[in-house]
Each structure stands twice: as C-alpha cells, then as structure tokens.
C-alpha positions as CSV (number, residue, x, y, z in Angstrom):
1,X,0.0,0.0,0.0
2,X,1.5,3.5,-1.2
3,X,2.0,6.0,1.9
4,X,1.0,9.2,1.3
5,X,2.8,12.2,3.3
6,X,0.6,14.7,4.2
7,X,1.1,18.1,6.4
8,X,-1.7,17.7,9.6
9,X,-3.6,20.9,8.0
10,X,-4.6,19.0,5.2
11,X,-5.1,15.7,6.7
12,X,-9.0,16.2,6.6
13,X,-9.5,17.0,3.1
14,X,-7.3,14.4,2.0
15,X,-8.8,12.0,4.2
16,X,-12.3,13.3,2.3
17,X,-11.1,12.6,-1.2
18,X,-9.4,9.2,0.0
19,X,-12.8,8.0,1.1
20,X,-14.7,9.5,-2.3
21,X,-12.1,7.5,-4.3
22,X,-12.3,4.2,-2.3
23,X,-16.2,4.3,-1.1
24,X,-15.0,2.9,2.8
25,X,-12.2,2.1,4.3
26,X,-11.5,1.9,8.1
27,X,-9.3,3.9,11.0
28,X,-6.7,1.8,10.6
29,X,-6.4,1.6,7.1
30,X,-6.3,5.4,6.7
31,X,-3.7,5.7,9.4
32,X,-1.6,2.9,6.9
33,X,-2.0,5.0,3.8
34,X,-0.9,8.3,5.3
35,X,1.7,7.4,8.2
36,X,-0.2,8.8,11.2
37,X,-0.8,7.1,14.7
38,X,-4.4,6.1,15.2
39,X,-5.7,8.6,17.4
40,X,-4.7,11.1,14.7
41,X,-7.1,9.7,12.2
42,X,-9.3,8.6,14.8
43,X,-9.8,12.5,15.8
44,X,-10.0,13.9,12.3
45,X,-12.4,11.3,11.2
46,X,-14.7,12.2,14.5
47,X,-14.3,15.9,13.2
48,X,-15.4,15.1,9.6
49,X,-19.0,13.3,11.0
50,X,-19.0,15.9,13.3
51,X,-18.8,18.6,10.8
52,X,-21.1,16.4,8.0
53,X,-19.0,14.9,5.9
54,X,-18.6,11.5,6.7
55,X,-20.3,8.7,8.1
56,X,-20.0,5.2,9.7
57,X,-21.4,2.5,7.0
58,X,-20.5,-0.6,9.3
59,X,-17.5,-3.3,10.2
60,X,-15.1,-4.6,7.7
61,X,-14.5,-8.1,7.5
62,X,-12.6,-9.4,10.1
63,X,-9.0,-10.6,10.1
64,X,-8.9,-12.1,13.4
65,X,-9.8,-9.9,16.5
66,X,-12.2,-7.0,16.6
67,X,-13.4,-6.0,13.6
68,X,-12.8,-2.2,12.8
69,X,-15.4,0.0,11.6
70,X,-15.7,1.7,7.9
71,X,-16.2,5.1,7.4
72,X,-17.1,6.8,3.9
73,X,-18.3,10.3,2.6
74,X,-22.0,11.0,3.0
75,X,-23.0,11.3,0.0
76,X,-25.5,14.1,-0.1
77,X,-23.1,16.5,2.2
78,X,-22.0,18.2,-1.0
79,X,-23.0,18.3,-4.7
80,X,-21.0,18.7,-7.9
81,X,-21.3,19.7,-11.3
82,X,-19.7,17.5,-13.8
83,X,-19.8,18.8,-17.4
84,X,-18.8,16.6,-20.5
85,X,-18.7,18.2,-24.0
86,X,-17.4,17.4,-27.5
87,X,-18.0,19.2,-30.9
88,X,-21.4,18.9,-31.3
89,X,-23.2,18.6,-27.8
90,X,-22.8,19.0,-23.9
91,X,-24.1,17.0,-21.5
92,X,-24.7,18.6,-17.8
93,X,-25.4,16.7,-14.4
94,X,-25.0,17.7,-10.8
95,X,-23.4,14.1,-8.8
96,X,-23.5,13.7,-4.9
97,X,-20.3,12.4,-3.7
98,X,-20.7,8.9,-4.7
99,X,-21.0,10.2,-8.4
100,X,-24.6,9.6,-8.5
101,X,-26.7,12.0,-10.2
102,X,-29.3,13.7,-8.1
103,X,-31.1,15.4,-11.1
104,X,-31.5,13.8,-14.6
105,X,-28.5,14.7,-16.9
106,X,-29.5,16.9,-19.6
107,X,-28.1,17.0,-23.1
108,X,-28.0,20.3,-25.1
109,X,-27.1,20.7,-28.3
110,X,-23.9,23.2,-28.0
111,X,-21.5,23.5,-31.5
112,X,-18.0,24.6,-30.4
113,X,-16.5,25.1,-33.5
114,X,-16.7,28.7,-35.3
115,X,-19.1,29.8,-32.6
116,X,-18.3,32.8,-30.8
117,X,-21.3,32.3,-28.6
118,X,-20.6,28.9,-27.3
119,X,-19.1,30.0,-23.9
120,X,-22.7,32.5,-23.0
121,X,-24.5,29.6,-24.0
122,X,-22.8,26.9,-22.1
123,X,-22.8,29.3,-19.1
124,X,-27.2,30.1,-19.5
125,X,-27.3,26.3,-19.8
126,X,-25.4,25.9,-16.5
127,X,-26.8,28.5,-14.6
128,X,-30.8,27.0,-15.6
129,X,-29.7,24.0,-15.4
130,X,-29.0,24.7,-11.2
131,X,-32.2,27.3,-11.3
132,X,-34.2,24.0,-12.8
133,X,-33.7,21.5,-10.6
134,X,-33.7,23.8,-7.4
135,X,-30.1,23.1,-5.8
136,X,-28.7,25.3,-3.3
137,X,-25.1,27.0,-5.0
138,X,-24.2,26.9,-1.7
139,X,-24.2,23.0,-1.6
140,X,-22.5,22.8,-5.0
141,X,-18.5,22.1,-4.2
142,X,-17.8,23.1,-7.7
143,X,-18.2,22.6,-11.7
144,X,-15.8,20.1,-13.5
145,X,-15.7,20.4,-17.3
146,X,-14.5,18.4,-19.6
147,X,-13.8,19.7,-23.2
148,X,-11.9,18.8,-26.4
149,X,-9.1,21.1,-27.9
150,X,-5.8,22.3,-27.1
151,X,-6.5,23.0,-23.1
152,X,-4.0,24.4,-20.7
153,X,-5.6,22.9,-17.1
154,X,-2.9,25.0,-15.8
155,X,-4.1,28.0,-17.3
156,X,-7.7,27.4,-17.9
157,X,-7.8,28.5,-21.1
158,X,-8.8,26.6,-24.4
159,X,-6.6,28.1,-27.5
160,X,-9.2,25.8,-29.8
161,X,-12.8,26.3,-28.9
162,X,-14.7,28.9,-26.0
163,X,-12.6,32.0,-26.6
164,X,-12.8,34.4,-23.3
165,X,-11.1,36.6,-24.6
166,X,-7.6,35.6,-23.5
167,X,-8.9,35.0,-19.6
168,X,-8.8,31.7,-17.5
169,X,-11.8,29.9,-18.4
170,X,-11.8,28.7,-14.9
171,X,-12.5,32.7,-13.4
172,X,-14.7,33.6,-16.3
173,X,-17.0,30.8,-15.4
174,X,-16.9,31.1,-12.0
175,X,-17.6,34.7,-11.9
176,X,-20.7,34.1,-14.0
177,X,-22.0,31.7,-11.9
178,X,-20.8,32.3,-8.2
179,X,-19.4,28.4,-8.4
180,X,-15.4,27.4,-8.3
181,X,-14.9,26.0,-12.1
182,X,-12.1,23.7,-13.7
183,X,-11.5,22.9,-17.0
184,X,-9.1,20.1,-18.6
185,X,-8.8,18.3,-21.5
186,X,-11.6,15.7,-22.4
187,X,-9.5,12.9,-22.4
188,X,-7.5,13.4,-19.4
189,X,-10.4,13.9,-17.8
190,X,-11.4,10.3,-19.0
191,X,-7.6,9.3,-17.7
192,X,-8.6,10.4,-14.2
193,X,-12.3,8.7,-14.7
194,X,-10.5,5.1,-15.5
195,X,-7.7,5.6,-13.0
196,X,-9.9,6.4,-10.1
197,X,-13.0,4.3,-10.8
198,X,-12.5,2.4,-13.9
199,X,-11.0,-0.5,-15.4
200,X,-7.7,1.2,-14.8
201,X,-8.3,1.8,-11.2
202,X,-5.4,2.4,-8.9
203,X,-3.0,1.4,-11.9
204,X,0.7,3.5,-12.2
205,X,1.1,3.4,-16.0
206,X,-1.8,3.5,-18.7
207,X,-2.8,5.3,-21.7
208,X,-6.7,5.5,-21.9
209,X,-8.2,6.5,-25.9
210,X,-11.1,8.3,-25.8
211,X,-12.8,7.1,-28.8
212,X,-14.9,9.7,-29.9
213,X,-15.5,12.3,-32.7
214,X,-11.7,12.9,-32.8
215,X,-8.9,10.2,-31.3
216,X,-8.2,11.3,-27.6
217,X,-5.3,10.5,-25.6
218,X,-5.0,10.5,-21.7
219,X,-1.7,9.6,-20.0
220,X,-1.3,8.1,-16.3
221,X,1.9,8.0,-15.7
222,X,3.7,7.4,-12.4
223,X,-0.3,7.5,-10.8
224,X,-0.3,11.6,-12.4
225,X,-2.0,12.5,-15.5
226,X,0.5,13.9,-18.0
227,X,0.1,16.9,-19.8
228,X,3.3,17.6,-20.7
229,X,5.2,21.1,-20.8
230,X,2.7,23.3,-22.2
231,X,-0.6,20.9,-21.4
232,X,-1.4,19.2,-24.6
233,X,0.3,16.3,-24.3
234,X,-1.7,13.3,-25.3
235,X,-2.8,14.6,-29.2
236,X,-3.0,11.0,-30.6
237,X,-5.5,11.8,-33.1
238,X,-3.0,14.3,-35.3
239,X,-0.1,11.4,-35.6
240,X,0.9,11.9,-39.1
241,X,0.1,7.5,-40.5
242,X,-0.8,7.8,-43.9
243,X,1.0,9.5,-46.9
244,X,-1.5,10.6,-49.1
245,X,-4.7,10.9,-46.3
246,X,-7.5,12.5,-45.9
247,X,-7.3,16.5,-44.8
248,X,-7.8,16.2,-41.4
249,X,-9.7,19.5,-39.4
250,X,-6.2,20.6,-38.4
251,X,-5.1,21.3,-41.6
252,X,-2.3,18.7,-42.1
253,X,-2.9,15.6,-44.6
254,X,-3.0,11.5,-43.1
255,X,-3.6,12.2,-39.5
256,X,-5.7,9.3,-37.4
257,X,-8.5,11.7,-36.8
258,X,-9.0,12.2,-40.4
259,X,-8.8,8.1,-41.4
260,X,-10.2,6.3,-38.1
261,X,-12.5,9.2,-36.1
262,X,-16.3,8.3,-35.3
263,X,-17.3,11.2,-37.6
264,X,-15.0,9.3,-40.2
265,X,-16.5,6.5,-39.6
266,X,-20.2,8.0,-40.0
267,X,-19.1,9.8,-43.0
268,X,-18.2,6.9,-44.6
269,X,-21.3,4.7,-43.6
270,X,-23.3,7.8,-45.1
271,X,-21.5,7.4,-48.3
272,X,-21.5,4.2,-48.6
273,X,-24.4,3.5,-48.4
274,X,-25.4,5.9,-50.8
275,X,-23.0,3.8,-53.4
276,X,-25.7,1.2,-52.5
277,X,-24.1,-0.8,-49.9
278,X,-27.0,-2.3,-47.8
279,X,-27.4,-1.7,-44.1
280,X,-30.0,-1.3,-41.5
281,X,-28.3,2.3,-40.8
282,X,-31.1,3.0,-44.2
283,X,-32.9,4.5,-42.0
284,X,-31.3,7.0,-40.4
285,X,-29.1,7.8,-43.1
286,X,-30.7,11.6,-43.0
287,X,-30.8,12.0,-38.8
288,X,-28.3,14.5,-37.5
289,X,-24.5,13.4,-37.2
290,X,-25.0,12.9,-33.2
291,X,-27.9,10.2,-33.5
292,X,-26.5,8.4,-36.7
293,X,-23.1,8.0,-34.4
294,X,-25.3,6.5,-31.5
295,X,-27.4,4.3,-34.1
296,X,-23.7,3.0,-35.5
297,X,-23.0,1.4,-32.2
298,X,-27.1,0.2,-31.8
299,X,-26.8,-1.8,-35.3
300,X,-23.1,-3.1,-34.7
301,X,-24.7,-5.2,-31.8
302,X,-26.8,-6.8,-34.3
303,X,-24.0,-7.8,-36.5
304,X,-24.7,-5.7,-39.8
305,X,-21.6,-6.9,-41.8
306,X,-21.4,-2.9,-43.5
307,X,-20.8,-1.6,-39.7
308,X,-18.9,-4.3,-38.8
309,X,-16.6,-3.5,-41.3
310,X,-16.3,0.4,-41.2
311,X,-15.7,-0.1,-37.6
312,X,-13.0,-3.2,-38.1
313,X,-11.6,-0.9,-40.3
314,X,-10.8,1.9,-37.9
315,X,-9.9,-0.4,-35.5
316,X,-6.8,-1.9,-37.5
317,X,-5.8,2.1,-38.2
318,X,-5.7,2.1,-34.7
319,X,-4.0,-0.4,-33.8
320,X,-1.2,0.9,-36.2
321,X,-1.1,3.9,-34.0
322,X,-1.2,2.0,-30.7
323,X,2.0,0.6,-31.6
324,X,3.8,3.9,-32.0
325,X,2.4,5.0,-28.8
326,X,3.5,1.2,-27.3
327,X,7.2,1.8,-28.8
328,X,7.5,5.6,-27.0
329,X,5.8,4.7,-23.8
330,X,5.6,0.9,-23.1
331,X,2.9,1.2,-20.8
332,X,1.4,-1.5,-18.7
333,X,-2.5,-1.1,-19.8
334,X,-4.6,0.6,-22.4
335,X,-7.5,1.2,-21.9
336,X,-10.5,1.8,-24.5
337,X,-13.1,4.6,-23.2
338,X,-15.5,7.3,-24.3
339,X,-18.6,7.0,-26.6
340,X,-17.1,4.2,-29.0
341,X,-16.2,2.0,-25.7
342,X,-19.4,0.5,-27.0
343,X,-17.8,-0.8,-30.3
344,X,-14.5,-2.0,-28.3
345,X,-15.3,-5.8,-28.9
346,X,-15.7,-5.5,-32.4
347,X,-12.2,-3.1,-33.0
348,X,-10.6,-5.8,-30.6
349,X,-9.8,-7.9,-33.2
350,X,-8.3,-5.9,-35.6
351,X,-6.5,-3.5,-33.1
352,X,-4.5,-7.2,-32.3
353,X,-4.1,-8.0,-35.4
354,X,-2.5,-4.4,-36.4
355,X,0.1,-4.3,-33.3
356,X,1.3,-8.4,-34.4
357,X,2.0,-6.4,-37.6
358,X,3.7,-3.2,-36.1
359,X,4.8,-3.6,-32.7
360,X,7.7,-5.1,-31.5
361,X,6.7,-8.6,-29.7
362,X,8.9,-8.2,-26.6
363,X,7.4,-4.2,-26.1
364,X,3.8,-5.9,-26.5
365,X,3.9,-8.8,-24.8
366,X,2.6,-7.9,-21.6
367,X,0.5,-5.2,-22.5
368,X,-3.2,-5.3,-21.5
369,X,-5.7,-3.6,-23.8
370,X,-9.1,-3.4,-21.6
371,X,-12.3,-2.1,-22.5
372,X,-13.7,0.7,-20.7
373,X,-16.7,-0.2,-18.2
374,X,-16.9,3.5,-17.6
375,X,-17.8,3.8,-21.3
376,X,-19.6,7.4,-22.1
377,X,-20.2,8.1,-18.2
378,X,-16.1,8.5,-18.0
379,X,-16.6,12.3,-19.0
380,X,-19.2,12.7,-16.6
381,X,-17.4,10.9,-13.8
382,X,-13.9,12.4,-14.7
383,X,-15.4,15.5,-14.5
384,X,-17.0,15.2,-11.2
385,X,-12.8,14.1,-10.1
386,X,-11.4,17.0,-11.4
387,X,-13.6,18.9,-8.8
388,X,-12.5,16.8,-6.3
389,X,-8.9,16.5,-7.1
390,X,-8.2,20.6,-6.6
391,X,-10.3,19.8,-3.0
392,X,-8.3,21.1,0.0
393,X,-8.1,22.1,3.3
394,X,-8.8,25.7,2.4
395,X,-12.4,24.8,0.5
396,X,-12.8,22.1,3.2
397,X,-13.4,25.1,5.8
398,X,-15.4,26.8,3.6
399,X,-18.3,23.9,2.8
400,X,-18.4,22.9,6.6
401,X,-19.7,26.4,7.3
402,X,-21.7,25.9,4.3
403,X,-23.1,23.3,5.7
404,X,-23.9,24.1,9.4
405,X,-25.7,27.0,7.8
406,X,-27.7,24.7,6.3
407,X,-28.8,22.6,9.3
C-alpha cells in the first residue's frame, strides 16, 4: 500500500477525497496509507462526522480480533457539477459524492467550432440548469468540465474552442456563476475517470483512448496525468500514419483523426451507403450526425456486416497507432473509453491484429488492452474528479460552514 505524506492541515480533506475515491475504508487503514498514529485519524475522522462529511457505513471483514469500523463520505453532504462536452453537444449533471446523479442529466445541443457564442451559452445552460432543478449553490463544491481542444488545465484556457477573450476559463466561469470552475482536457479527464473508478483503477502506467468524434489521448503516468510542458500532451488523433490521407480538421494531410474518427467512420457509412451498400443504418441515413453516431453502435450489436466492417476498419488504423504509442511509452494497460467504448469488442480484433503487424513482440507482450466499463459516463465521472482533485483544506473550511448554515 502507497504512503501518502501529508502536512496535519490538510489531513481532513485528504482523508475526504481518500474515502470519495475508495467508497470505505476503516481507522486503521487510513492511518496505513498516510503514516499517522491512530488517534490522529481517529480525531479527524470524528471531526469530519461531526462537521457532515462522513459517516460510519458498518464493520469490515474481520482478520482475526475485533473487527474495525468503515467510514465513507456522506454522500448528499456536497454536490457537484460535472460537465462533458465534445464538438457537437454538452451533457450537464449535478453528482453527490458517490457520483450519482441527483437530477436527470441533460443533453443540449452546444457547437464549439466557429461559434463565438458557445461559452454564453454553455454558461445560460449551466446556470438554468442549477435554477431547474432547485439546488442550493451553496451545496455545490464546484463545476468540472471536460472539453476537447488544445486546453491548458494549468491555465484554464482553451486556444481551440470557448474564446474568453484571453482570460482563465476557470474565473470567467466562476464569476458568471458564483461556483469554483475547472477545466481540462476531455481525455485526461477520462484518464482520471479510469484511474480512479475504472478498469484502470489504482494502476501506475496506462494510456486511456477516448474514442470519440476525434482520437483522444489520456496519460497516467507514475499515478499523475501527464500533460506535458505546455498541457497538450496526449494529441494521438493528429499522428501523421498515412502519406496521401484524408485533410484532417487541423489542416495537415493523413492524421488518425482524419482516417479512423467516429465522424469518419459515419461519414463513410453515409457514403456508402449511398454507393448502394446495404445496411439497416437506411434508416437514419438523413438524422443528425450525433444520432447516426449513437445508431452505429445500436446496429453493430446486431451484426450488420457494412458496420462491422467500417468499424474493423478503424480499428486496425488504430491499432497501427497504438504501436507507436506502445514503442515511445511501453505502458502497462490501455484502456479503450469514451462513446465508441461500445464498439470496443468489435475493434478488438483488428487493433491485435494491427500491433502483431507493427509492434515489436517483446514491447507488446505484456500489454493489457481493456475495455472501458466507464464507457460514455467517464466524461461525466472524470469531470466530477477533477472537482475533487483541486479539493483542499482551504475549500474544506469553507463547505463545513456551508453546511452548518444549512442545518
């Protein structure tokens, strides 16, 4: 079990998110993982049930002697706002702190690119959204957004979509709506999802694709997303595989995005059939580009042999990217996540069958590609993490007085 230093100021907040990541855990457990006596934890636990935070939710099993007690978050003590966009529509939810949604999560349709009003608009939605379902701000810890494009977490600031004029996303929001707002890259924020409550969970070293409209990339490694110098580490969807390519949005020629992307992958369904290839997508051939993307994954399931093979196709183009990433990073698991999660049995197959083609066999050999159980929730739920992971002492303090105001 990994020790975790922490200064005694901070040990209740980081006792807090301990128990939000692993749902219960007991006295002595928590005085294991973060090198202090018992009647250290002991008091700050008593302080955080005192205060509302935490609860008792019965004995563990017992190893011989007395069994100990377990003590996890109470859920409804705080709220938070986990936001997950992409290019063509946002999905908002408020989450106790068990990630549960206490309001049904609404979808909006929100274009990012070439639209100077998407950041007003994402802000109304957010702010009716609260007014709708009659939460209390005050009971909100924060909002956690997830979005695509070149985003600086650092900064707050996305140089692709949501202009603010130059200024943090993260205090343009927040002064809009009263709440503390972070913003980070969709697919890191699907990292965190997969590493904290996914497939992935508690692993050191795994890359996690977000298979969505574009490619994704989200890096764990050493237990810490990587974002590299600037923050956009992880743009796996713009590695340059095929000479004489498609144009892909970014303006260069071959990229993965361009030859393997769900909206390639759509596009080409559309087309096809068209040319006459026969496929129940018929139908839906003329619905927007969101639903015939959902319906892809709906007919797949029933074995249409024209999906099948659009979507084995991508897989293999994939795969020849997965080994590139596999020769750089030789990571331990890779994990499959985001909205084409749900296609991740049938690109299995031909991702395997593209890295016995391009990846070295001693660099591959102990690899573990996993599909993500998470699947589309891991925006949602990474979102709700990234609140949680800028949690401290400081904003501890704060909700507690939030909350005895409240009783």
């Amino acid at each position: 079990m990994k020790i975790k230093l922490v200064k005694a100021s901070e040990l209740k907040s980081e006792i807090l998110k301990k128990l939000y990541y692993e749902n219960a855990l007991s006295c002595a457990e928590l005085s294991v993982l973060f090198g202090k006596s018992l009647p250290i934890i002991m008091k700050a636990i008593n302080e955080l049930i005192d205060e509302g935070f935490v609860v008792e939710v019965g004995y563990a099993p017992s190893s011989g002697g007395r069994r100990p007690l377990n003590y996890a978050v109470k859920a409804d003590a705080m709220y938070i706002m986990a936001i997950a966009m992409d290019q063509l529509s946002t999905r908002i939810a408020i989450v106790d702190l068990c990630n549960r949604p206490v309001a049904e999560v609404e979808m909006v349709e929100l274009l990012l690119n070439n639209n100077a009003v998407a950041l007003e608009k994402l802000i109304e939605y957010i702010n009716a959204y609260i007014l709708r379902n009659g939460i209390d701000k005050a009971r909100i810890l924060g909002i956690g957004i997830g979005m695509p494009g070149f985003v600086s977490a650092a900064d707050g600031i996305n140089y692709s979509y949501l202009d603010a004029n130059g200024q943090s996303l993260n205090e343009y929001i927040f002064k809009a709506t009263g709440l503390p707002t972070y913003v980070a890259n969709d697919s890191s924020v699907i990292a965190l999802a997969e590493q904290k409550f996914g497939v992935a969970k508690s692993q050191e070293e795994v890359m996690v694709i977000n298979l969505g409209w574009g490619i994704g990339l989200g890096m764990i490694i050493k237990g810490e997303v990587f974002r590299g110098y600037d923050g956009f580490a992880g743009e796996f969807s713009h590695i340059p595989l095929f000479e004489d390519g498609a144009l892909c949005i970014c303006g260069k020629q071959g990229c993965l995005e361009a030859e393997a992307s769900m909206l390639v992958v759509v596009e080409k369904a559309k087309e096809g059939i068209k040319q006459g290839r026969l496929s129940t997508l018929q139908s839906v051939i003329d619905d927007p580009l969101k639903l015939m993307g959902d319906a892809i994954f709906e007919v797949a399931a029933t074995g249409d042999p024209f999906v099948i093979e659009l979507l084995s196709d991508a897989g293999y183009k994939i795969g020849k990217a997965l080994a590139i990433l596999i020769h750089i990073m030789n990571p331990k698991t890779i994990v499959l996540s985001g909205r084409g999660a749900k296609g991740g049995k049938i690109m299995m197959a031909p991702i395997q069958l593209a890295l016995n083609k391009y990846c070295i066999p001693r660099l591959a050999a102990n690899i573990e590609i996993l599909i993500s159980e998470l699947g589309f929730d891991g925006e949602i739920i990474g979102a709700a993490v990234l609140v949680m992971e800028n949690f401290d002492q400081e904003k501890l303090i704060i909700n507690t007085k939030r909350i005895q105001m409240n009783i």
